[in-house]
C-alpha positions, 0 to 999 in steps of 0.5 A, spaced: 343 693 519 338 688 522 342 685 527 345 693 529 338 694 532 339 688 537 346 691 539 344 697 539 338 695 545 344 691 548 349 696 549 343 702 551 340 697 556 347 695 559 349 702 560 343 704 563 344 698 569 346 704 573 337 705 574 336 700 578 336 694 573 337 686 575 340 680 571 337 674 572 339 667 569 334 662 566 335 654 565 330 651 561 330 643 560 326 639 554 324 631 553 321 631 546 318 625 541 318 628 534 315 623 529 318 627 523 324 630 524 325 632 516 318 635 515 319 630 509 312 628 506 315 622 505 321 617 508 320 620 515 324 618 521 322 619 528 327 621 533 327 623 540 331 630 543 333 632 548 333 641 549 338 644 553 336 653 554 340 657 558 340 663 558 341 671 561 336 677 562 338 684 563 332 689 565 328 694 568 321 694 568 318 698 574 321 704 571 319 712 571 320 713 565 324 707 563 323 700 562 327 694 558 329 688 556 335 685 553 335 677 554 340 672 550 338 664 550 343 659 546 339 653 545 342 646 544 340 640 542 341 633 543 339 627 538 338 619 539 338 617 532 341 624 528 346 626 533 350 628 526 345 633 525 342 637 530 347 636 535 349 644 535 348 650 538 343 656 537 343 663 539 337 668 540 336 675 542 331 678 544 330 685 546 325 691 547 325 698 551 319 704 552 322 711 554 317 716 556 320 723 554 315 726 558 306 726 558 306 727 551 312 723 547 315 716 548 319 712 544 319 705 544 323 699 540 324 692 539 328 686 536 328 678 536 334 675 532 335 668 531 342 664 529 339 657 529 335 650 525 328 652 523 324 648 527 327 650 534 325 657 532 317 656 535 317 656 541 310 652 542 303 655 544 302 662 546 300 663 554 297 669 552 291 669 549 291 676 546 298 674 543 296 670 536 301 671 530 307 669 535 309 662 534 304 661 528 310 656 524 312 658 517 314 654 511 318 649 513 326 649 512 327 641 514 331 643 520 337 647 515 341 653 518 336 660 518 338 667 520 331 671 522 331 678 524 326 683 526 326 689 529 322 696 530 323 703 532 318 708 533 315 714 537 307 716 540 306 723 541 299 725 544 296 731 542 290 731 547 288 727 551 283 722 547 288 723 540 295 721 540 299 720 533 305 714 531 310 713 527 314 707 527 320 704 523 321 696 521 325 691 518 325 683 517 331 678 514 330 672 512 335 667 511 336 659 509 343 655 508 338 651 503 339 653 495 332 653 495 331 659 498 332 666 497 336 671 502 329 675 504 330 683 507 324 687 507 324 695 511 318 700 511 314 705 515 307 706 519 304 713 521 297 712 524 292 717 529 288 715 533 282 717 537 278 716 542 270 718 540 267 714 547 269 710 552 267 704 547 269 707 542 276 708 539 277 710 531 283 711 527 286 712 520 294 711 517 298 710 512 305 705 510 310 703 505 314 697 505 321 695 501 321 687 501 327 685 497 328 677 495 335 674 492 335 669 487 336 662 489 336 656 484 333 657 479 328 663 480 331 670 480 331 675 485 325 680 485 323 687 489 316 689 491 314 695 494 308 696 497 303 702 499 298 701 503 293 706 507 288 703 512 282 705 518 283 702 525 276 701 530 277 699 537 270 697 540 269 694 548 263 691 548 262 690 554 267 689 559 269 683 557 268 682 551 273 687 546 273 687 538 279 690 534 279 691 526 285 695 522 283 695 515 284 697 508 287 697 501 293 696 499 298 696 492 303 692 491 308 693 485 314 688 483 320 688 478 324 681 477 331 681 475 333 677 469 336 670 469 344 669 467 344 669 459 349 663 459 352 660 465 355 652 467 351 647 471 352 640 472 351 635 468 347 631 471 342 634 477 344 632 483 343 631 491 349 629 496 347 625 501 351 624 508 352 616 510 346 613 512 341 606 512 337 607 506 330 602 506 327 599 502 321 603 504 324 610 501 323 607 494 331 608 490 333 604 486 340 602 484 344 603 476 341 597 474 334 598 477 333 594 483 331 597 489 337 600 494 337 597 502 343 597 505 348 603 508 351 608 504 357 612 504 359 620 505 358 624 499 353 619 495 350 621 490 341 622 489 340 622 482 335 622 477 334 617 471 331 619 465 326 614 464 323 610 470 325 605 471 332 606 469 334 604 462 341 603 459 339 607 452 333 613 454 327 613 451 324 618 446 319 621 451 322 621 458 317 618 465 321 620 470 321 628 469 315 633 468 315 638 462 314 645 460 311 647 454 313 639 452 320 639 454 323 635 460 326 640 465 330 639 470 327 642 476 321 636 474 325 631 474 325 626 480 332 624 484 331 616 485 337 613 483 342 612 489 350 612 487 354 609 493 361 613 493 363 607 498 361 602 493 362 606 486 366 612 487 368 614 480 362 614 477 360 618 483 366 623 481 365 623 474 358 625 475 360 631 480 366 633 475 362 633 469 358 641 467 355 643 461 354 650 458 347 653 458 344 659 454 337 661 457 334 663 450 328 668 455 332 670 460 328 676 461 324 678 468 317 679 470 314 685 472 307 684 475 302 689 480 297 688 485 291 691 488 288 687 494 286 688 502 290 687 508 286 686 514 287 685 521 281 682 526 281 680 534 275 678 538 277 677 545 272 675 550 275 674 557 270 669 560 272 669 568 279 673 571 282 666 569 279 664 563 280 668 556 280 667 549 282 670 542 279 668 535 284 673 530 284 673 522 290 677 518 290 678 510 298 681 511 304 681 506 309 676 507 315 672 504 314 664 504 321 663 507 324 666 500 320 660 496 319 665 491 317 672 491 311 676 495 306 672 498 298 673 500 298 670 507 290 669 509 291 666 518 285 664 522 288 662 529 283 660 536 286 661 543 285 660 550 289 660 557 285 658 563 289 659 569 284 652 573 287 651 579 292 655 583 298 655 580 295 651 574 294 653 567 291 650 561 293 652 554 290 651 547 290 653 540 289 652 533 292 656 526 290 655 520 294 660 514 294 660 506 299 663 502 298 665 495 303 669 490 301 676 489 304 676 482 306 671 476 314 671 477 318 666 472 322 660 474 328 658 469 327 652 466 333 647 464 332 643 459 334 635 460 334 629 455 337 622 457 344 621 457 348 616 459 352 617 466 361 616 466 362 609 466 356 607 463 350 604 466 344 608 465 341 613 462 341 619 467 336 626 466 342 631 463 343 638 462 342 639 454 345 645 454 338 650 453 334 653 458 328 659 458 324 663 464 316 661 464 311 663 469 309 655 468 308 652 475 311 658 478 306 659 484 305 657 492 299 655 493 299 652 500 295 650 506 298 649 513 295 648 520 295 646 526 293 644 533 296 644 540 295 644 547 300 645 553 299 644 561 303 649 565 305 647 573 308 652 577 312 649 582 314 654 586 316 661 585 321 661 579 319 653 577 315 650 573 314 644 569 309 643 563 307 638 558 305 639 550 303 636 543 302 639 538 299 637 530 302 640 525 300 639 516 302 642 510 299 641 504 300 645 498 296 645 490 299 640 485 305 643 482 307 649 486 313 651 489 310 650 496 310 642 493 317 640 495 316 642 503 309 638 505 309 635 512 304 632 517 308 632 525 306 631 531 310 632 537 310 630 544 314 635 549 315 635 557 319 640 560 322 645 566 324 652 567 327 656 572 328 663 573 335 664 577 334 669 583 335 677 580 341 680 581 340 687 582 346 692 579 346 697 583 
């Protein structure tokens, strides 16, 4: 479904080629140093990569009554130290189109999808400073596999010259190749109708519903949420340079959990593949017999968790290598520092993959919770000269957290500033700041681990017992990102241009919640040039 609108904008702009429309081929080239290629809080590794974007463009922007755009890019990037990893192709797809049916009615729509690793998907700042929420980095994926997706339809019509009416249509799609997160779909409508009471003055009034939609990932269930909301929207201009937007209002948020599996079969011992690599003794893992792990591993080598710390060949009666709920160990709080080498052990690393253990969740039931907050979206712009704007937004929206775990309350403050300093220079700048909270208490299964001695003995390892429960207990994400960045843009000639970039970013996340496990802190430092291939007229 989410992937049909973007078809649908390619095909509809390509049929009507014949209106004067032009293609136009684009190369963009990049040179970046990335200090923490994983956005791991720990054990991080720099690398250099370089960018390759070409792409193509179909469009029609002086149109009578037509007007749009359908472009596709497929990004490839190349790595000095993790080729491995990243050497693949990206595909995005972006699109959009404005159709006046007459002087009262005109239908628009709009697409933006992505095949590609997670970290590619920002494009870097901004250069218009009215455009906040583009670019504002999310959860992060720790470059995994994500296909995104969002799109809108809809239609304006205009009762009089100072009242006009709108209906529009969205859908989002979220989805990771990590376990950790949950396929995300949402879709939902908007009506709203606007008047304009003065020349300053601008008022408004809508109301709108969502469906957002969350499948399970490991150990928390799927969920659904349904979100009725009305709100008043207020344009003032203060003066001609200075304008203020507000759209605001109360909102409520109803959500039902599936239930868990009542029995199933999970490994033995919870584990993590691991490609070959060279391990440092930085990173802190240990060997079967405690000593600390330095040297290459092979494919397929195992990260596992001891049950105590350090590793001992008979389990003790408390664990110290894993977190409790309700004073029992659990599997998801125990900590992977044990390294099986599959070049140097491999039965040991077979047994442990071969072995499972049946579980029974004796409280598998789902939750349902509801809410009643606010959403608010507020924009102060001040153009100071024709060459310099700047923007300070806050937003209180709904959002999803990358499929972390259920319906989010994301809070964002964002500064931007372009200033165009020089013939054929621009300068650009701006800071985010969100927080994301859960909207609802959802439960989480918790397994049940006590030590078990691993095949082939050695150690005591953090095993399944067979017995597992749902609990609300350290199930939240509360978490804190932010981000600065500044780019300088030369325009070289009519179709090239060079720029620099660095850019920090930092997420933290309160002890014990779900958003724990993606804390990073990033610096970026990226050069590159872009050129707009002459357009070719079809017709």
């Amino acid at each position: 479904m989410n992937r049909a609108i973007f078809t649908t904008l390619l095909v509809v702009c390509a049929a009507l080629s014949a209106r004067s429309a032009e293609l136009a081929f684009t190369a963009n080239g990049e040179a970046e140093y990335d200090d923490n290629v994983f956005r791991e809080e720990n054990h991080t590794n720099d690398d250099v990569l370089f960018r390759l974007r070409p792409g193509v463009r179909i469009y029609e922007d002086h149109g009578d009554d037509l007007n749009f755009s359908a472009a596709y890019e497929a990004p490839v990037e190349f790595s000095v130290d993790n080729s491995s990893e990243f050497d693949e192709v990206d595909h995005v797809g972006y699109g959009y189109f404005n159709y006046h049916v007459n002087n009262q009615v005109e239908v628009f729509g709009s697409d933006n999808y992505g095949y590609l690793r997670s970290t590619l998907r920002w494009e870097g700042i901004d250069t218009d400073a009215l455009a906040l929420s583009r670019g504002t980095p999310v959860f992060n994926d720790q470059r995994d596999r994500v296909k995104t997706n969002d799109g809108t339809i809809g239609t304006t019509y205009r009762f009089s010259p100072r009242t006009v009416g709108r209906i529009a249509g969205s859908s989002s799609f979220f989805d990771s190749s990590r376990q950790d997160r949950a396929r995300v779909w949402s879709a939902g409508g908007t009506a709203d109708m606007q008047y304009k009471l003065t020349l300053k003055h601008q008022v408004g009034a809508g109301a709108g519903y969502t469906y957002q939609n969350f499948g399970d990932r490991t150990d928390i269930p799927g969920s659904a949420t349904d979100t009725y909301r009305v709100f008043g929207s207020w344009r003032w201009l203060i003066s001609e340079t200075l304008s203020f937007d507000l759209t605001a209002g109360p909102a409520y948020l109803e959500t039902k959990q599936q239930d868990a599996a009542q029995f199933r079969n999970s490994p033995t011992f919870p584990y993590t593949l691991l490609a070959a690599q060279q391990i440092s003794p930085e990173f802190g893992f240990l060997r079967k017999d405690g000593s600390v792990f330095s040297g290459p591993i092979g494919p397929g080598s195992l990260l596992v968790a001891s049950f105590d710390n350090p590793p001992n060949s008979t389990p003790g009666p408390v664990s110290t290598n894993c977190g409790s709920v309700a004073g029992f160990p659990v599997a998801v709080g125990c900590r992977g520092n044990v390294i099986i080498d599959s070049s140097t052990d491999p039965s040991t690393v077979n047994g442990i993959v071969a072995s499972s253990t049946a579980v029974r969740n004796i409280n598998a039931q789902g939750k349902k919770d509801s809410e009643v907050t606010g959403f608010v979206d507020a924009v102060l712009t001040q153009r100071w000269t024709p060459n310099l704007a700047t923007a300070l937004r806050y937003s209180r929206q709904q959002g999803d957290a990358s499929g972390l775990g259920g319906t989010v309350i994301a809070d964002s403050v964002s500064l931007s500033n372009t200033w165009d300093f020089w013939e054929r220079w621009q300068l650009g700048f701006r800071g985010d700041w969100v927080r994301r909270t859960s909207a609802f208490d959802i439960a989480q299964t918790y397994d049940i681990v006590n030590g078990q001695i691993i095949p082939g003995g050695g150690i005591a390892l953090a095993g399944r017992s067979g017995t597992a429960a749902n609990s609300t207990h350290k199930v939240d994400i509360d978490t804190d990102s932010w981000g600065v960045a500044a780019r300088i843009t030369h325009q070289l000639f009519k179709t090239t241009s060079i720029y620099g970039q660095v850019r920090y970013d930092e997420q933290n996340s309160r002890r014990n919640t779900l958003g724990g496990a993606s804390d990073f802190e990033n610096f970026l430092a990226t050069v590159g040039v872009r050129h707009v291939f002459e357009p070719i007229p079809l017709w």
